[in-house]
C-alpha positions as CSV (number, residue, x, y, z in Angstrom):
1,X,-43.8,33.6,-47.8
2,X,-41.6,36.1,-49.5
3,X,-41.9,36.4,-53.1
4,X,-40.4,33.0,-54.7
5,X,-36.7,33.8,-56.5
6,X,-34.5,31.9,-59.3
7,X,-31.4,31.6,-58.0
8,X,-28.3,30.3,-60.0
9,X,-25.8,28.7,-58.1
10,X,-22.0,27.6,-59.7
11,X,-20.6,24.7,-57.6
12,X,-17.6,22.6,-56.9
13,X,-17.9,19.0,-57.4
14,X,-17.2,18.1,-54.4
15,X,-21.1,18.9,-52.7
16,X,-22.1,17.7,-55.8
17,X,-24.0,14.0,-54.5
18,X,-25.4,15.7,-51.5
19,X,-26.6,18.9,-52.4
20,X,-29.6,17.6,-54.8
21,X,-31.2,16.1,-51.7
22,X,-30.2,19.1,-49.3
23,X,-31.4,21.5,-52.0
24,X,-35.1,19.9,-52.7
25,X,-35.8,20.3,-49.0
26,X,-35.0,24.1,-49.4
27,X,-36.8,24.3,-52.2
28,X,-40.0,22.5,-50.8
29,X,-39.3,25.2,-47.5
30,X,-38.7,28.3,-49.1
31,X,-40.3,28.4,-52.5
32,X,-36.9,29.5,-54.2
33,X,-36.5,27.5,-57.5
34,X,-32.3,26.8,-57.7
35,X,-30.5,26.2,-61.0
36,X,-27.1,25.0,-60.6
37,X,-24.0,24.4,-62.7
38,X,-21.1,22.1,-62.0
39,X,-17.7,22.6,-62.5
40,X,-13.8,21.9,-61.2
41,X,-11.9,25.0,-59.6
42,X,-10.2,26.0,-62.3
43,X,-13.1,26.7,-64.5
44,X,-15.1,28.1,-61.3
45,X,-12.3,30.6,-61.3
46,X,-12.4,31.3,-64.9
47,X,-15.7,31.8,-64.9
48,X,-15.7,33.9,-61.8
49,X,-12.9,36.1,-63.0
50,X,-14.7,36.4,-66.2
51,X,-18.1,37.9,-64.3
52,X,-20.5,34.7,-64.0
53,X,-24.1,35.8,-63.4
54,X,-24.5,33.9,-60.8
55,X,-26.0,34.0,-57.5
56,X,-24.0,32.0,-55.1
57,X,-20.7,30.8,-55.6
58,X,-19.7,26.9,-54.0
59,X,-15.6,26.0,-53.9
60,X,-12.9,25.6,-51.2
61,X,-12.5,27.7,-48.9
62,X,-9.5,29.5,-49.8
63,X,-10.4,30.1,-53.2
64,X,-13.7,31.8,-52.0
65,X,-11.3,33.9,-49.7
66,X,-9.5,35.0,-53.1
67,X,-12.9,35.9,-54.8
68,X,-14.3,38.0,-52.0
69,X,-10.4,39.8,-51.7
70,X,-10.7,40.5,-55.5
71,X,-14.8,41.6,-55.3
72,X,-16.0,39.4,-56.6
73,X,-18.2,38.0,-53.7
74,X,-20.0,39.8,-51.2
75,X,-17.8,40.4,-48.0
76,X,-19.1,39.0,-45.0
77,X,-21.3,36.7,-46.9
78,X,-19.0,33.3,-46.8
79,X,-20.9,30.4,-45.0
80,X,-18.6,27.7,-44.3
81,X,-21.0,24.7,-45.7
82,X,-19.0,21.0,-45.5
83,X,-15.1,19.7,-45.3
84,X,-14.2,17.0,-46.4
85,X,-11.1,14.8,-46.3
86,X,-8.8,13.2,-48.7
87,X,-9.5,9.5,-49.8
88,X,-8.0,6.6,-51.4
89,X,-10.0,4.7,-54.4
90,X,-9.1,2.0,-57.1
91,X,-11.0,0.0,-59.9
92,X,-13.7,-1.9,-58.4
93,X,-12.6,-5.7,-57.9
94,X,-8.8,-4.6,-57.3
95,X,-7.4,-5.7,-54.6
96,X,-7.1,-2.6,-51.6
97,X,-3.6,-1.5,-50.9
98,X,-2.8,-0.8,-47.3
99,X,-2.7,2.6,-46.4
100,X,-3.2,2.6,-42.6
101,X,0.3,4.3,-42.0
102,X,2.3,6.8,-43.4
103,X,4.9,4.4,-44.4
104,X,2.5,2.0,-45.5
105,X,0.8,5.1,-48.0
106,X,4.2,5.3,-49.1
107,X,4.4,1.3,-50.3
108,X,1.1,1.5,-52.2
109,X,2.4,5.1,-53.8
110,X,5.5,3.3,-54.9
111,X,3.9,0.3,-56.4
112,X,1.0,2.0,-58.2
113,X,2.0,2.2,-61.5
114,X,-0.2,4.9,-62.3
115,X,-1.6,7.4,-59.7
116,X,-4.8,10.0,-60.8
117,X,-5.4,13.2,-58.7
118,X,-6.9,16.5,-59.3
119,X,-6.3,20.0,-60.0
120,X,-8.3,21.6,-57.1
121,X,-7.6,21.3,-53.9
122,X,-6.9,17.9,-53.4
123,X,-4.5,17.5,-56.1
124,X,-2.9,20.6,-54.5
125,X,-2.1,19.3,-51.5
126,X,-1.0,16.5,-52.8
127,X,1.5,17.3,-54.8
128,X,3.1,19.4,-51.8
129,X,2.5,16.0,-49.5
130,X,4.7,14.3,-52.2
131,X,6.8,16.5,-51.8
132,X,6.9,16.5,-48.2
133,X,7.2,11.9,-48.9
134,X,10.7,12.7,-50.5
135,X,8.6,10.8,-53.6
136,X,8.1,13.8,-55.9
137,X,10.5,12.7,-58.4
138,X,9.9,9.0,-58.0
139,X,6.4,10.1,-58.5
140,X,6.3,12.8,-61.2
141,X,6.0,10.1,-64.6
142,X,3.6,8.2,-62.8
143,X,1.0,11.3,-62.4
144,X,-1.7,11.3,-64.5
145,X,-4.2,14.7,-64.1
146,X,-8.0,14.8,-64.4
147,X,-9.1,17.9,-66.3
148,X,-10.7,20.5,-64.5
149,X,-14.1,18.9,-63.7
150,X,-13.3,15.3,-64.4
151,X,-13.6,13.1,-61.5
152,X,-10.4,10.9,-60.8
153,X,-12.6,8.2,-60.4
154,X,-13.0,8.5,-64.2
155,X,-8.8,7.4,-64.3
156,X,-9.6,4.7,-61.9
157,X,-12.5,3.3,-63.9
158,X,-10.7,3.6,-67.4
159,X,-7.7,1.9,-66.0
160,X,-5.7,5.0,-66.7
161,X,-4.4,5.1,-63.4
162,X,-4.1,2.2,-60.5
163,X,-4.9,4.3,-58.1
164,X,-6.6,7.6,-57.6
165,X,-6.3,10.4,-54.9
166,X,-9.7,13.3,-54.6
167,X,-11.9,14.3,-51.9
168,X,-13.6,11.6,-49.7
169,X,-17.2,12.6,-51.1
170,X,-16.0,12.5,-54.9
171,X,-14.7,9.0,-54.6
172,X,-17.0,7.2,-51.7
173,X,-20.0,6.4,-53.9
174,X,-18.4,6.8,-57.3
175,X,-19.5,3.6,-59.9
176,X,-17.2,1.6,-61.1
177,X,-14.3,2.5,-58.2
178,X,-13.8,0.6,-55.0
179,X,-12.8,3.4,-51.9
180,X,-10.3,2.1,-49.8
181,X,-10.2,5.0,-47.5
182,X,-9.1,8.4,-46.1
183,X,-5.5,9.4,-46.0
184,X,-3.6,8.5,-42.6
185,X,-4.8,11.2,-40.1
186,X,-1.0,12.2,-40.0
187,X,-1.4,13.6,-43.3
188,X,-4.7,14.4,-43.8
189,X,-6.3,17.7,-45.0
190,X,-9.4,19.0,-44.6
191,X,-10.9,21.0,-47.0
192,X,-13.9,23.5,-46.4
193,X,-16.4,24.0,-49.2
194,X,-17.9,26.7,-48.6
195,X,-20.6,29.4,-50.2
196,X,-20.5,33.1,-51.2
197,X,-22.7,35.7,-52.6
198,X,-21.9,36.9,-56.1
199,X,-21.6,40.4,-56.1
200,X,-23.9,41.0,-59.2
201,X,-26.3,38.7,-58.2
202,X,-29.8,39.8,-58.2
203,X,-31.3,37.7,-55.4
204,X,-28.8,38.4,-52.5
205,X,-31.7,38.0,-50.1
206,X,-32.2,34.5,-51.5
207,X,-29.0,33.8,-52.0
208,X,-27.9,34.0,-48.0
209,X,-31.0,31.8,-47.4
210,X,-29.9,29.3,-49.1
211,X,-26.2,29.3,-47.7
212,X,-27.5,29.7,-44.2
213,X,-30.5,26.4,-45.3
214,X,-27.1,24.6,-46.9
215,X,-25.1,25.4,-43.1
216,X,-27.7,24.0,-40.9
217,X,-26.4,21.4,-38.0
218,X,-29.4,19.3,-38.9
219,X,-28.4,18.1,-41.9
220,X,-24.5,16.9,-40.1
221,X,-26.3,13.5,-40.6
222,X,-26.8,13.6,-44.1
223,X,-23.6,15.2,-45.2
224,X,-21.4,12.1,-43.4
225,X,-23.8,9.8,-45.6
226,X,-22.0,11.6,-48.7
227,X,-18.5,11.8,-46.9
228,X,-18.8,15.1,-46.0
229,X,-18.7,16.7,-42.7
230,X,-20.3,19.9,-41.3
231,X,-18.8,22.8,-42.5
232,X,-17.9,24.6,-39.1
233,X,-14.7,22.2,-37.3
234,X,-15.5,21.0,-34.1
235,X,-14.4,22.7,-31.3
């Protein structure tokens, strides 16, 4: 075995029930201790702009892709790791709204009297699908915005708002929330999370293993327990 490294890993939230588990078992394989630190896109970019010492980078897809354009991250080391889709929670014990249709999304967006979302990507996309509803202005007092790095399941839960909007895997096992389910597949998004080397990390070696472990088809199983999917789309 190569000579065990320390590698420091910044992450999105959205890996984050998953990736202890996936982690441990590349630990236990390659003797590589990892250290990570968690944090919402906004502060990952912060950070990033700001020179983290880090080793590996986690977030959306098209954030990595602005990293890696400003150097940041290593070109040519993205690994495309998990997508996941856009879900549908409220406070545990409420009763579900429907949103089986487009039109019936629409009803339950109209009668919510408070409705949480994100700043990453979710929260992105969703305000253009508002948008898109014709419901952006019927919408716009109802909004209430995690902070970067708060989970909207934390609105849900304090009752400050009805119904919350993030990523499948942030909201499927989230205490306290009841997950009523992905968007309609008419408006869904998928978003890839995927991994980059930082280019002042000191570990690259390392680094790429652990992207390339995180990647692995055998661990597709896994990943849909957390509401994730394998990073690379089906063909």
């Amino acid at each position: 075995m190569a000579q065990a490294a320390a590698l420091s890993v910044l992450s999105s939230l959205a890996t984050r029930e998953v990736y202890p588990e996936l982690v441990a078992r590349f630990e236990k394989e390659s003797g590589h201790k990892v250290s990570t630190a968690w944090a919402g896109t906004v502060e990952i970019t912060k950070r990033v702009q700001a020179g983290a010492g880090v080793d590996v980078v986690i977030v959306g897809g098209d954030t990595l892709e602005t990293f890696i354009d400003a150097g940041k991250i290593v070109a040519g080391s993205r690994v495309d790791i998990a997508r996941s889709g856009v879900g549908v929670a409220v406070k545990a014990g409420a009763p579900k709204p429907d949103i089986s249709s487009v039109d019936a999304l629409k009803r339950a967006l109209a009668a919510a009297k408070t409705v949480g979302i994100s700043t990453g990507p979710s929260g992105v996309y969703l305000n253009s699908l508002f948008q898109k509803l014709g419901m952006q202005e019927q919408l716009k007092a109802k909004l209430r915005v995690a902070p970067s790095g708060t989970p909207v399941g934390d609105l849900v839960v304090k009752g400050e708002a009805e119904i919350g909007f993030q990523q499948v895997s942030e909201l499927v096992h989230f205490k306290g929330v009841q997950f009523v389910g992905p968007l309609p597949a008419e408006v869904q998004r998928m978003t890839v999370f995927a991994g980059g080397v930082h280019l002042a990390s000191q570990e690259p070696d390392a680094a790429r293993a652990l992207l390339r472990f995180l990647a692995r088809p055998e661990h597709a199983q896994t990943l849909k327990q957390y509401g994730l999917d394998p990073g690379a789309a089906p063909d």
